[in-house]
C-alpha positions as CSV (number, residue, x, y, z in Angstrom):
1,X,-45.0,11.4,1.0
2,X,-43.9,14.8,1.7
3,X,-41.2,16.4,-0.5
4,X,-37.5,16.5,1.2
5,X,-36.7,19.8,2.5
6,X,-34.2,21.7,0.2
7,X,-30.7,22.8,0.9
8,X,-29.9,26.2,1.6
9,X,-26.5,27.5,0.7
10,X,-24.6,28.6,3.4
11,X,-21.3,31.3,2.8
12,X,-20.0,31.9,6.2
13,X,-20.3,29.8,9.8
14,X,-20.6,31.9,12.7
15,X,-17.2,32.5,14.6
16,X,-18.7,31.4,17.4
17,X,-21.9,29.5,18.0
18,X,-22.7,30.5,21.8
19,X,-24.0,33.5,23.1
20,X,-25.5,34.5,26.4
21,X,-25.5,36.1,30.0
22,X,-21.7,36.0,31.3
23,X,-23.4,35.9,35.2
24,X,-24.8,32.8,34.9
25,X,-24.3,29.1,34.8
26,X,-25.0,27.2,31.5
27,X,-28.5,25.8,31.8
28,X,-29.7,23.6,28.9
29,X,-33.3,24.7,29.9
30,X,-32.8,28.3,28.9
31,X,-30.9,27.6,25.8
32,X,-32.1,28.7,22.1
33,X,-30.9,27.4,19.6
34,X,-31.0,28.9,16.2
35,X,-29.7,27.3,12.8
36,X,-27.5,28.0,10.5
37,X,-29.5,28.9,8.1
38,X,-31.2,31.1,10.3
39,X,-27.8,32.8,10.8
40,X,-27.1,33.3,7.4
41,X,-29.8,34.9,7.1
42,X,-29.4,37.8,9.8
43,X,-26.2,37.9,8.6
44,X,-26.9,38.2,5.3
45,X,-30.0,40.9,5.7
46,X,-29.3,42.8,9.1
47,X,-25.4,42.9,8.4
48,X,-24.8,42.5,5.1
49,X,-27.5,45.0,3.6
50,X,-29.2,42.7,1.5
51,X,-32.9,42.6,0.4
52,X,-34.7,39.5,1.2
53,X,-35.1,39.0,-2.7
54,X,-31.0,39.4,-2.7
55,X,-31.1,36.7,0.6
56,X,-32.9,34.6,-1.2
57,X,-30.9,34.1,-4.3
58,X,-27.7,33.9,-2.5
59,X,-28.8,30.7,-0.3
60,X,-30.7,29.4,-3.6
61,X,-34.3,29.1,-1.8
62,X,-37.7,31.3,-2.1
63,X,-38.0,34.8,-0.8
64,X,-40.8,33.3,1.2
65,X,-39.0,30.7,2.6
66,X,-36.3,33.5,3.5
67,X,-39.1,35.7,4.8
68,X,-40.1,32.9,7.5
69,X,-36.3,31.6,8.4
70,X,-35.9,35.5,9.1
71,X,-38.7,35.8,11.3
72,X,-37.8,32.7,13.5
73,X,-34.2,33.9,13.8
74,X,-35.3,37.5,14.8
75,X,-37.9,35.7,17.3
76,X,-35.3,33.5,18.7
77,X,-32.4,36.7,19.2
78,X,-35.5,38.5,20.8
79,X,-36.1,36.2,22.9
80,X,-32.3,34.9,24.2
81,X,-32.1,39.3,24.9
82,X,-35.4,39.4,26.5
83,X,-35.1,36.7,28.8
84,X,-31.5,36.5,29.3
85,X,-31.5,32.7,27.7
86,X,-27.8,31.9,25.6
87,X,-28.8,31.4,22.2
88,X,-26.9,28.4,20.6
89,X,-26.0,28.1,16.7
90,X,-26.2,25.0,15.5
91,X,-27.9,22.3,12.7
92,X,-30.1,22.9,10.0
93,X,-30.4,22.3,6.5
94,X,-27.6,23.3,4.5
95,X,-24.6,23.0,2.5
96,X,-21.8,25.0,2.4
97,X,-21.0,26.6,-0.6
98,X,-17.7,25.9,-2.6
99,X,-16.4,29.4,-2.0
100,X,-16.3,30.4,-5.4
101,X,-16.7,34.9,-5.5
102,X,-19.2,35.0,-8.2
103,X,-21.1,32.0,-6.6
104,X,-21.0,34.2,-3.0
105,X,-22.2,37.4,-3.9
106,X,-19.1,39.2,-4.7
107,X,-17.0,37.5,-2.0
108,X,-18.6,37.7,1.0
109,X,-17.8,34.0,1.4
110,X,-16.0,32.8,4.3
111,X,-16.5,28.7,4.8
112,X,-14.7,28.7,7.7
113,X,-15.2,29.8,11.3
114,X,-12.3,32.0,12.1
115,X,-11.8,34.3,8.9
116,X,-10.2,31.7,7.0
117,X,-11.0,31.3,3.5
């Protein structure tokens, strides 16, 4: 039996979870969707500053395991840019965390889309 995939701790949703081409209809064929996880972890790396080693601690998983959700979510925004396809964010596995500051990483935790804490 193969082992259950583990949770990874999530600090802040996306304010919003659709992004695309403003000139063209919504078609579910040229939709992307990324997780959550995989945003957390551009946000995380790309806006945040952190190493992958820092990524890593902060959603409680592997630094390999971060390496590979970061290349997927970099392939995916490539590819919704690329190809003009609106990348959806939705699913995946996680948990979000209970918004204390020392368990966020100094307060970067925001559990709520919007900015509310």
């Amino acid at each position: 039996m193969a082992r259950p995939r583990k949770w990874r701790k999530v600090c802040k949703l996306p304010e919003s979870n659709e992004y695309g081409p403003l000139n063209v209809l919504l078609n579910e064929d040229l939709v992307i969707t990324m997780t959550v996880d995989e945003y957390e972890t551009i946000r995380l790396i790309d806006l945040e500053g952190f190493t992958q080693e820092e990524c890593a601690a902060q959603m409680n998983v592997a630094r390999t395991t971060v390496q590979g959700i970061y290349v997927e979510a970099r392939r995916k925004i490539a590819e919704s840019l690329v190809n003009g396809k609106t990348l959806r964010i939705e699913g995946g596995d996680y948990k979000l965390c209970e918004g204390q500051e020392k368990e966020c990483g100094g307060g970067s935790c925001n559990r709520r889309r919007g900015g509310m804490k």
